[in-house]
C-alpha positions in Angstrom: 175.6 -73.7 145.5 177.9 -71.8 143.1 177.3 -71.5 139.8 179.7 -72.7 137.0 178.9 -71.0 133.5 180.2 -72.0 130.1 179.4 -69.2 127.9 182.3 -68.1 126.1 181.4 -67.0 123.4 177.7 -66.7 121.9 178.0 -70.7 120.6 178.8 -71.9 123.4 176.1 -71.3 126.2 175.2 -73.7 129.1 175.8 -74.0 133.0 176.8 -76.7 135.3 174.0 -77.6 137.8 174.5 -80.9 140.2 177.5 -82.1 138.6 175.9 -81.6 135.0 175.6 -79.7 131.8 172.8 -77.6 130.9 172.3 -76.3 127.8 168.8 -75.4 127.2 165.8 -74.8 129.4 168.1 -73.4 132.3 166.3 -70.1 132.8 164.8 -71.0 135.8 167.3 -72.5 137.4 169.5 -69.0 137.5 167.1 -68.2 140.3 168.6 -70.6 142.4 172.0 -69.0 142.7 173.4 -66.0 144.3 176.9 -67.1 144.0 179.1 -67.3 140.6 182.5 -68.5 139.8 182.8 -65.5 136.9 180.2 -63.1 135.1 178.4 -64.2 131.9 176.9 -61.9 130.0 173.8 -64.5 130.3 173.6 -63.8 134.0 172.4 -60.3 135.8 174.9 -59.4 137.3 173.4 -58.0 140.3 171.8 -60.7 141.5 175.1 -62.2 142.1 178.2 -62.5 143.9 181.3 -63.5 142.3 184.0 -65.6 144.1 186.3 -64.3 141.2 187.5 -61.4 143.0 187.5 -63.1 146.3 190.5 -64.7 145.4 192.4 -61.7 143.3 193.5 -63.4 139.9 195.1 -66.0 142.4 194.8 -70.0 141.8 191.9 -72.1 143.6 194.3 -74.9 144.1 194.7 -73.9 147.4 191.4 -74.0 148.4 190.7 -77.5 147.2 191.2 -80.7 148.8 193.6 -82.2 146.4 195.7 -79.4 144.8 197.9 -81.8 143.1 194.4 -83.2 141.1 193.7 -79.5 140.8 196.4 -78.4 139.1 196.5 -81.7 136.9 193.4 -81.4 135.3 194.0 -77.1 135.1 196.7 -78.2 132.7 194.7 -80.8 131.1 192.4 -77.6 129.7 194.9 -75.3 129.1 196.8 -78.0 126.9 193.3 -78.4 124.8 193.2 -74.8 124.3 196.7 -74.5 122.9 196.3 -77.6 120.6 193.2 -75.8 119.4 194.8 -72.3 118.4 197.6 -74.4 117.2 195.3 -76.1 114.8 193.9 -72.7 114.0 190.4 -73.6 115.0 188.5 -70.6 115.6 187.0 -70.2 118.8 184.7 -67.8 117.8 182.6 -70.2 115.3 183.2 -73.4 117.6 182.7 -74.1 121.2 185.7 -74.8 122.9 184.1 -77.2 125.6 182.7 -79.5 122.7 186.5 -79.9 121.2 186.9 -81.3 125.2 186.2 -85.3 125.9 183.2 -85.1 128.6 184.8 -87.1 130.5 187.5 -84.4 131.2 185.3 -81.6 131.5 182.8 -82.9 133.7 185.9 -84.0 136.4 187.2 -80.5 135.7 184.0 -78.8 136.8 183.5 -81.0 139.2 187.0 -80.6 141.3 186.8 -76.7 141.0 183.3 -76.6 141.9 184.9 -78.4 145.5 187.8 -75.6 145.7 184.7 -72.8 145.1 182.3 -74.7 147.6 185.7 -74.3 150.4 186.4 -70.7 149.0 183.0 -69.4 149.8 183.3 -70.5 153.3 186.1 -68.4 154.0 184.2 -65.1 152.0 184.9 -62.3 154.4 184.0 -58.4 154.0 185.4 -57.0 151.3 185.9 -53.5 151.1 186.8 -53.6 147.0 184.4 -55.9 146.7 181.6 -52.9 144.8 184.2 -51.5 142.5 185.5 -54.8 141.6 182.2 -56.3 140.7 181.7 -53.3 138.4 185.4 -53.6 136.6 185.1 -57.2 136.0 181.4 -57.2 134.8 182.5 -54.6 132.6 185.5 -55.9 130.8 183.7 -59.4 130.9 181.5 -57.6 128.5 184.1 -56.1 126.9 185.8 -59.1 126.3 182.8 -60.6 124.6 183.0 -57.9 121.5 185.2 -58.3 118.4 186.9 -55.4 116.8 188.5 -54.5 114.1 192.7 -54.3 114.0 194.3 -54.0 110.8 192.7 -57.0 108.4 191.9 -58.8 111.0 189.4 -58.7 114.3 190.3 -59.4 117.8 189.2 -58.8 121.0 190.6 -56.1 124.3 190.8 -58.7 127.1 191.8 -56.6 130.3 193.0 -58.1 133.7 191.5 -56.4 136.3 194.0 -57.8 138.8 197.4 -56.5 136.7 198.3 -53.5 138.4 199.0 -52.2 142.0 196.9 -49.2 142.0 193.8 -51.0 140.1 194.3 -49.9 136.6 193.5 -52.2 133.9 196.2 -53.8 132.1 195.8 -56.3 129.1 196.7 -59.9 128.4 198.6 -62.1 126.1 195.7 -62.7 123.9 194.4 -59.2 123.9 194.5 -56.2 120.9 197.2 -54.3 123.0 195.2 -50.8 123.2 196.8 -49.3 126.1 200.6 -49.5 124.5 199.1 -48.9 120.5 202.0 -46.4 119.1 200.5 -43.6 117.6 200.6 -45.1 114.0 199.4 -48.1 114.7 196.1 -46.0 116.2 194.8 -46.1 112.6 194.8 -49.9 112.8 191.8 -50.1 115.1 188.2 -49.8 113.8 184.8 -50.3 114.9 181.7 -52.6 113.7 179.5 -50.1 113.6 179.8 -46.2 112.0 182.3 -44.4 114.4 184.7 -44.6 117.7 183.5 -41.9 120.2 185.8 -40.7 122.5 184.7 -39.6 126.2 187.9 -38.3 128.1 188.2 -36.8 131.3 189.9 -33.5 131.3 192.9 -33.2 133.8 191.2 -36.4 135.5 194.1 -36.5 138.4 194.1 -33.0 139.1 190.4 -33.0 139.4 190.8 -35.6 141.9 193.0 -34.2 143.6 191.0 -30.8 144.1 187.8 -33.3 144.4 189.5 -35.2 147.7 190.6 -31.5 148.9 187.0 -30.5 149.2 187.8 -27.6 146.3 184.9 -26.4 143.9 186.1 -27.8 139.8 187.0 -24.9 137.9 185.4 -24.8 134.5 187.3 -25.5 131.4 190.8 -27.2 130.8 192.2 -27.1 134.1 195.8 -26.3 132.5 194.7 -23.7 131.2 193.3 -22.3 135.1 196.8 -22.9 136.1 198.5 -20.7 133.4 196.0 -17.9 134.4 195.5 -18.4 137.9 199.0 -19.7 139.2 201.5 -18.3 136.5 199.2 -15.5 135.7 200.0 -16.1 132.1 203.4 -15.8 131.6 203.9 -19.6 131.0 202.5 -21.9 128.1 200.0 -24.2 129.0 202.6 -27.2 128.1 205.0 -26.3 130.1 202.1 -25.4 133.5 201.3 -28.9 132.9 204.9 -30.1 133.4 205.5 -28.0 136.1 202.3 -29.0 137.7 203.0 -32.4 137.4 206.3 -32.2 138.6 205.7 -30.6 141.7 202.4 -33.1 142.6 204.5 -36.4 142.3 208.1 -35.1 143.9 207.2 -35.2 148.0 210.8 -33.8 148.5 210.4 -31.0 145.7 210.9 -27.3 147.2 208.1 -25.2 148.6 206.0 -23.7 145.5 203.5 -21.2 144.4 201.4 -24.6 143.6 201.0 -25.3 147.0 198.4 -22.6 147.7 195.7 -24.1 144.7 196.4 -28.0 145.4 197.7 -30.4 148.0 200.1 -32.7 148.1 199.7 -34.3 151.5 195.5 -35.0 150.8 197.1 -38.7 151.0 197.6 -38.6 154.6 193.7 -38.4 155.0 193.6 -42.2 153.8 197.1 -43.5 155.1 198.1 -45.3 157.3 201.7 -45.0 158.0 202.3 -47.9 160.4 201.1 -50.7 158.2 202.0 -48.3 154.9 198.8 -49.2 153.4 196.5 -46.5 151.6 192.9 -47.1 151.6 191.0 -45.3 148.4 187.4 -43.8 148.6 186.7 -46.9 146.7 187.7 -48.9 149.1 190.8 -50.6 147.6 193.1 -50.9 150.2 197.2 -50.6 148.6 199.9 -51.5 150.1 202.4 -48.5 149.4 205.4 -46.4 150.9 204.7 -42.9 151.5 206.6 -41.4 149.1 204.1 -43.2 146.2 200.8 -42.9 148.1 199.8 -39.5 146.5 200.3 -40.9 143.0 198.6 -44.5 144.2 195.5 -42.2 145.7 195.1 -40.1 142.4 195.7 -42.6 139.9 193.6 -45.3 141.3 190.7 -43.1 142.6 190.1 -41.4 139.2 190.5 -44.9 137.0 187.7 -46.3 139.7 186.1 -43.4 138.7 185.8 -43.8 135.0 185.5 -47.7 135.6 182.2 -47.0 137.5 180.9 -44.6 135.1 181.7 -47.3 132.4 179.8 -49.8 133.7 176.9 -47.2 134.3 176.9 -46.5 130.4 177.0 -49.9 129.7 174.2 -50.6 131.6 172.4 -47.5 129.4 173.5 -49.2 126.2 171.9 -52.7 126.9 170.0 -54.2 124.3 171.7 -51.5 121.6 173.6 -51.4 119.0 176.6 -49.3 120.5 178.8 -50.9 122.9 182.1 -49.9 124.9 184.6 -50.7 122.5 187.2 -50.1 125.4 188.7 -48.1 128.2 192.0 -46.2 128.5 192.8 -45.0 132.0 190.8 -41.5 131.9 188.5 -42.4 129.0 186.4 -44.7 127.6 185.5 -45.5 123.8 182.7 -46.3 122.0 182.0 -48.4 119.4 179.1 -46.1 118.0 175.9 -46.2 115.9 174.7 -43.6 113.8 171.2 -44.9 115.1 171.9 -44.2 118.8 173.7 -40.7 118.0 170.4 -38.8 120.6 172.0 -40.9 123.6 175.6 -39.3 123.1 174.6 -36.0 125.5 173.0 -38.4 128.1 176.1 -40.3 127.9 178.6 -37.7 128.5 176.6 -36.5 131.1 177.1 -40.4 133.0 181.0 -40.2 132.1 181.2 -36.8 133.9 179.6 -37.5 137.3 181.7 -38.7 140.2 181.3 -38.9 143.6 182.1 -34.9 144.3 180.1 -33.3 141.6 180.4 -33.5 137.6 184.0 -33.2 136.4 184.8 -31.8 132.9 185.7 -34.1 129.5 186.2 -34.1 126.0 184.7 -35.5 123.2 186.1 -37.1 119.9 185.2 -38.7 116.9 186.6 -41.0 114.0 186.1 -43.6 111.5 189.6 -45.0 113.1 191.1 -44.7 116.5 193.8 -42.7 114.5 191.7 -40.1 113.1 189.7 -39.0 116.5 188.6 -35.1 115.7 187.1 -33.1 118.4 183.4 -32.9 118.5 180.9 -30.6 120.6 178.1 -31.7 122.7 
């Protein structure tokens, strides 16, 4: 059996069990499942498997017997849904499924629950299939919290499926916090006392010297390159952009870079033949040789800092601070004066990886605008 779920939003809580709604007294009947359609913040997550990411992002239709009845009724929902935000009902105060004729639902439940019965047939080992689990639990979670943009609140819903290398990337729908301008930084506030901001120094060039087997230097790692490569004669701007440069250009000249980093440590996870790079987190990418450093570096370190997210959002259960959202190398949290001891126990999380703790910064603001360096 796989379970359906149709918690939203905190009105609207219930699952569909033997080709009916529940909405109370269901507790005990989670114990029957170890498969899910999607996470729910109602459900623990790691008692289950989530069909979800079996498929990518990509339709069910395909898996069902009658994609044409599929697709039919798919529409039929997604036509309620716009009629509703045309008609300026708010979704946070009423359920969605109770604006739906039962009728409807329960045949829309009922034909994907087929397509999910025939999908988990065909479940095969997935190698993604940890790091996923982790990215969409977390931003599940995410997606649950409101937030404060401008006069009004929203909500940062990310698709975990949006990218080729695995970053996040946001939808339609979604407070736009990975492409916020600079002024419009100011816009964003949180529901409790402050925005914290954990960010990973240098985060790709510590992956990079990570995957090379190479002990972290301490401190900004620009700043090591100044003294230790330019011996400093060059501004730490301009190391950075020379650094950068160099790491990303496969057919740039021989450099004095070349004896502090690789930029061949892709070859260890490439395979040239089929041109598809497999990351430590198991994400396999299909990529031509001249991207796969970047592919490697980028999506190993934002694997990193999703897995560390999803660690601190496991310490912050049942508190008042939450992950407000993640950008790339960092994460932000929504934060409460009263849970200000955990901050050092949290930074500690964000900085371990795989190879040993890496080095970040902290900041801290009333606004996402007015972040200001604070130590730990």
């Amino acid at each position: 059996m796989i379970l359906q779920t149709l918690d939203i939003r905190n009105n609207c809580r219930g699952i569909f069990h033997k080709n009916q709604f529940l909405f109370e007294e269901f507790d005990n009947v989670l114990n029957e499942y170890s498969l899910a359609w999607k996470h729910s913040p109602m459900l623990e997550d790691e008692k289950f498997r989530y069909l979800y990411l079996t498929v990518k992002g990509e339709d069910l239709s395909k898996y069902c017997h009658d994609p044409e009845l599929f697709t039919a009724y798919k529409k039929k929902i997604e036509a309620h849904r716009k009629a509703a935000v045309s008609a300026k009902v708010s979704l946070d105060e009423q359920c969605f499924f109770d604006l739906l004729p039962e009728h409807q639902l329960t045949k829309w439940f009922c034909i994907r629950q087929q397509a999910l019965e025939s999908l988990s047939d065909s479940i095969g080992i997935e190698t993604d299939y940890d790091i996923l689990h982790k990215a969409h639990v977390l931003t599940s979670n995410i997606a649950q919290q409101q937030i404060m943009f401008g006069t009004k609140t929203g909500r940062v819903i990310y698709n975990i499926f949006g990218s080729a290398t695995g970053r996040l990337t946001t939808t339609k729908t979604s407070i736009p916090v990975l492409t916020l301008k600079k002024e419009q930084r100011a816009l964003l506030r949180p529901q409790n006392d402050a925005f914290v901001e954990l960010d990973l120094n240098a985060a790709e060039v510590r992956m990079l010297i990570a995957l090379s087997g190479r002990e972290q230097p301490q401190g900004d790692i620009h700043e090591w390159v100044v003294k230790n490569v330019f011996n400093g004669e060059l501004e730490r701007s301009r190391a950075k952009v020379e650094l950068f440069a160099w790491l990303y250009n496969p057919s740039s000249s021989k450099s004095h870079f070349d004896e502090f980093f690789s930029r061949t440590i892709f070859r260890d996870f490439f395979e040239p033949k089929e041109q598809v790079l497999t990351t430590p987190f198991g994400r396999k990418l299909k990529v031509e040789e001249r991207k796969a450093q970047n592919y490697l570096l980028q999506s190993s370190t934002s694997d990193q800092v999703l897995e560390n997210a999803y660690k601190i959002q496991k310490m912050l259960k049942n508190r008042k601070t939450t992950i407000a959202f993640t950008l790339h190398d960092s994460i932000i949290l929504d934060m409460s004066r009263e849970d200000a001891t955990m901050l050092k126990d949290i930074k500690d999380q964000f900085e371990q990886t795989r190879w040993g703790p890496f080095t970040s910064t902290c900041k801290i603001g009333t606004t996402f605008g007015t972040l200001k360096e604070l130590e730990i």
